[in-house]
C-alpha positions as CSV (number, residue, x, y, z in Angstrom):
1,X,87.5,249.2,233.8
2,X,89.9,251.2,232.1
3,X,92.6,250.8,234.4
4,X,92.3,247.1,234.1
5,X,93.2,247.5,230.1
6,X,95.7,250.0,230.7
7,X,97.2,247.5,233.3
8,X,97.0,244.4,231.2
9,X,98.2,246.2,228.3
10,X,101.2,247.5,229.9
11,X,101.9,243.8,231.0
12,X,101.8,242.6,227.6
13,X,103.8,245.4,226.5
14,X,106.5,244.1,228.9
15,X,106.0,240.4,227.9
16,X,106.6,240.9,224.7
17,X,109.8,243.4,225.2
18,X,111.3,240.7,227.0
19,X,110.1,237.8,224.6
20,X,111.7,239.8,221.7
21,X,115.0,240.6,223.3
22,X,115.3,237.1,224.6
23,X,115.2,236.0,221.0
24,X,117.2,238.7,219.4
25,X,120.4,237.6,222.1
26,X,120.0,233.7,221.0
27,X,120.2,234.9,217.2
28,X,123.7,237.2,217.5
29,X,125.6,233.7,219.2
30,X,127.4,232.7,215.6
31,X,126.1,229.5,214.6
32,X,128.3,226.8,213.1
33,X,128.4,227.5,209.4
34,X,128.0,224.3,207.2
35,X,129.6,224.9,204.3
36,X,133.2,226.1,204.7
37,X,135.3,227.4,207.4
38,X,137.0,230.8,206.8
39,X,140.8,230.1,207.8
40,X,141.6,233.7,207.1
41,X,140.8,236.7,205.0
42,X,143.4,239.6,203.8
43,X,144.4,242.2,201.6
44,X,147.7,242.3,200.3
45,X,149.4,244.4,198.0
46,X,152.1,242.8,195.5
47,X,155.0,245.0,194.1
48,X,156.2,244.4,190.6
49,X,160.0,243.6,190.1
50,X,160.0,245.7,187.2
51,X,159.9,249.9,187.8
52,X,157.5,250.2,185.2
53,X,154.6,248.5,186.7
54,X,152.0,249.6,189.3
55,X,151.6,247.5,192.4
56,X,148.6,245.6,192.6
57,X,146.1,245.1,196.1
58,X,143.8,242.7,196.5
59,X,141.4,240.8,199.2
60,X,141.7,237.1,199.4
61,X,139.7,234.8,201.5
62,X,141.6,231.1,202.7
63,X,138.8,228.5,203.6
64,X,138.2,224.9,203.8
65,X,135.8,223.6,202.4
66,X,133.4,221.5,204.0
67,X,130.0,220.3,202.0
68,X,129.8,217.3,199.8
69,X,128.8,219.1,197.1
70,X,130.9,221.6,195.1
71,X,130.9,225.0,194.4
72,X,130.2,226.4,191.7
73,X,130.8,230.1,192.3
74,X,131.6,233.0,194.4
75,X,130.8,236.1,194.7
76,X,132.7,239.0,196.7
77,X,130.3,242.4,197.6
78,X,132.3,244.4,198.9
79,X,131.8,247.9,201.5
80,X,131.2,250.1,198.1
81,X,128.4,247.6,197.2
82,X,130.1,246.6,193.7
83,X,129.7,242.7,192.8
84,X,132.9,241.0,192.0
85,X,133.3,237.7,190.9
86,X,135.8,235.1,192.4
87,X,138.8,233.0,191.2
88,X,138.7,230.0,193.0
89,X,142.4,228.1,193.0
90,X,143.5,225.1,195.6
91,X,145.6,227.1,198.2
92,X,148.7,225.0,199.7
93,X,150.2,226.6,202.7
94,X,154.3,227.2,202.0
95,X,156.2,225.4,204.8
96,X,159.5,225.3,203.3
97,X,160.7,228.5,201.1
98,X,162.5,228.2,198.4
99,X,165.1,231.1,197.2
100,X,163.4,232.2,195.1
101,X,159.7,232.8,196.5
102,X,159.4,236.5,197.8
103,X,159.0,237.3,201.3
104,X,155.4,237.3,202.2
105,X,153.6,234.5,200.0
106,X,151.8,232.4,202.8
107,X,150.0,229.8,200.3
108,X,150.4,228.8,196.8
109,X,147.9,228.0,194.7
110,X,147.0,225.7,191.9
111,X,143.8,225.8,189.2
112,X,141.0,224.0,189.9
113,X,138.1,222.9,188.1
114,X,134.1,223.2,190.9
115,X,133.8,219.6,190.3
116,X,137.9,218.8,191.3
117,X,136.8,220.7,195.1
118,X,136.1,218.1,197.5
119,X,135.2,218.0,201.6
120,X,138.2,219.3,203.3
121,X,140.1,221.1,200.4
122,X,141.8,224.4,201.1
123,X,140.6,227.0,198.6
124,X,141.8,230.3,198.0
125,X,138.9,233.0,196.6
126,X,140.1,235.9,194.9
127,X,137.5,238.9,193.7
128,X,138.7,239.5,189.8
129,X,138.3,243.2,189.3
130,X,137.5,243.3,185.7
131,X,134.2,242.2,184.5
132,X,130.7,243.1,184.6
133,X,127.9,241.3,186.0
134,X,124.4,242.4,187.3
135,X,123.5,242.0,191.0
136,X,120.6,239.1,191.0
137,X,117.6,240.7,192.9
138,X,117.4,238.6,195.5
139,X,120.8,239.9,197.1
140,X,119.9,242.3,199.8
141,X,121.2,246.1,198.9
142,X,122.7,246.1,202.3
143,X,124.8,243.5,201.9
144,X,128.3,244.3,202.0
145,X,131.6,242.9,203.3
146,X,130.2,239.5,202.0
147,X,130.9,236.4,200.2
148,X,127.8,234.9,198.3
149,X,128.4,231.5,196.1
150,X,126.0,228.7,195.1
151,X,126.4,225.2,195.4
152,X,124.2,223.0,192.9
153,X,120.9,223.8,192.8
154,X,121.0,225.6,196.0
155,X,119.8,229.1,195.6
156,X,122.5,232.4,197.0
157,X,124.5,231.6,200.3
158,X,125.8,234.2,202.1
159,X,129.0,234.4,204.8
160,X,129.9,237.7,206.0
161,X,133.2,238.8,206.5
162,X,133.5,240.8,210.0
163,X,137.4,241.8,209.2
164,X,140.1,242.0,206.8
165,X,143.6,241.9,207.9
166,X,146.4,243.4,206.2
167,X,149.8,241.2,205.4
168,X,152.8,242.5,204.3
169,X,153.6,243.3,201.1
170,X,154.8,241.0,198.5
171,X,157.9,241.7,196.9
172,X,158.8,240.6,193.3
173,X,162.6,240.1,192.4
């Protein structure tokens, strides 16, 4: 009698170590992520034209938007687990330079207002350093490398970021 419970239990065991690894190797495939597409995300540092000055580096993330309605904000965690804000700005990618653009600007960019952002708009998100705003509970504490935003009355969305290349620096006259 006992053998038969040690042997159905053992089968069970093994039914469900399967069932469970089955499901975990369907949820790593990357689904299709509604909302935007991430085109690309780097850090960059800019040097100053003046001596004076102190270079400034900073992440940026280039996506295309793709949801009907706007967003209304973003949010950058980053690996340090601080909570940064995001400038959103309309990114144009520079096909002709002119002499005067320094070597290494790949977009420019234009203020935009959430409502302005349409389906298929090119945005360029920018975590603002300064500023200090609580972490709402319901983002996870192990969160990090990752873009959160809202989109009306949806509640936090979350994309994380698996890399962050490194472009050359920018070079002020």
């Amino acid at each position: 009698m006992k053998l038969k419970y040690f042997l159905f239990f053992l089968v069970l065991g093994f039914t469900v170590a399967a069932n469970a690894q089955h499901k975990k190797a369907k949820a790593s495939k990357k689904k299709a992520f509604p909302y935007f597409t991430l085109v690309e995300a780097y850090t960059q540092r800019t040097l100053p034209g003046i001596p004076s000055q102190l270079p400034t580096t900073g992440e940026h993330f280039v996506i295309v938007w793709k949801w009907a309605k706007f967003p209304e904000t973003f949010f950058w965690r980053p690996e340090d687990g601080g909570w940064l804000p995001c400038k959103m700005l309309k990114a144009h990618k520079v096909t002709e330079r002119t002499p005067n653009m320094p070597e290494g600007l790949d977009y420019t960019t234009t203020h935009v207002k959430g409502d302005d952002i349409h389906e298929g708009d090119t945005l360029e998100l920018t975590p603002v350093i300064r500023g200090r705003f609580p972490i709402p509970a319901e983002i996870p504490k192990n969160a990090k490398n990752t873009l959160f935003f809202k989109t009306g009355k949806s509640g936090w969305l979350s994309y994380p970021i698996d890399s962050i290349a490194r472009k050359q620096d920018i070079v002020n006259p």
